[in-house]
N, C-alpha and C positions, 0 to 999 in steps of 0.2 A: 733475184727475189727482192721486191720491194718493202723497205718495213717504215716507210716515210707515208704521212697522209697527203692530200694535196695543197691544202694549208701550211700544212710544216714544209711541204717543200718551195710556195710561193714566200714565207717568209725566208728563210734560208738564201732563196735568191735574193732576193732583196737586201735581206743582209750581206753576201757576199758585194754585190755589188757598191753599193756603199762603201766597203770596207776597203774594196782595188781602188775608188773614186781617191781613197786617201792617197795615196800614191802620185798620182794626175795633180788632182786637186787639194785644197785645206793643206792640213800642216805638211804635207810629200814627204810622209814618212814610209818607209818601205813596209815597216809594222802593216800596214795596208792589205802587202801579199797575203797573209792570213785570209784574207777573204775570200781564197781559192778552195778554203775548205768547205766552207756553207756553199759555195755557188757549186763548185763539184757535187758534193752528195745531194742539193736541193735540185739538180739537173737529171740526175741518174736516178735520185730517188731511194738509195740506200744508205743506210750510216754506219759504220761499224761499230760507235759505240750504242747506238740502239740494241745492236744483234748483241753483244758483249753484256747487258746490263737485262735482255729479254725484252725492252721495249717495241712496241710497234705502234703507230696512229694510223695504219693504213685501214683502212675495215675491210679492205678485199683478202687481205692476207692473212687475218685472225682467227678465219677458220681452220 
């Protein structure tokens, strides 16, 4: 069940990604790994604290 819209999940990636960059690149802080989380649920499209809190941005799943 997806409760991400397609927006929230192209940001998410985009954040995740930036976030592993840290790691590679900029200050190579491992702090970086974190960005597994946004890229994971912005790829699959779920989030658990969405579902936790009731949120959804999806509009196919609101019904």
């Amino acid at each position: 069940m997806k409760n991400e819209g397609k927006l929230d999940r192209i940001l998410r990636v985009i954040a995740g990604v930036v976030l592993l960059s840290l790691v590679v690149i900029g200050p190579q802080t491992m702090w970086g790994l974190i960005g597994i989380v946004p890229l994971l649920t912005g790829l699959i499209g779920f989030c658990p604290v969405y579902k936790l809190f009731g949120w959804n941005t999806c509009p196919l799943e609101r019904s």
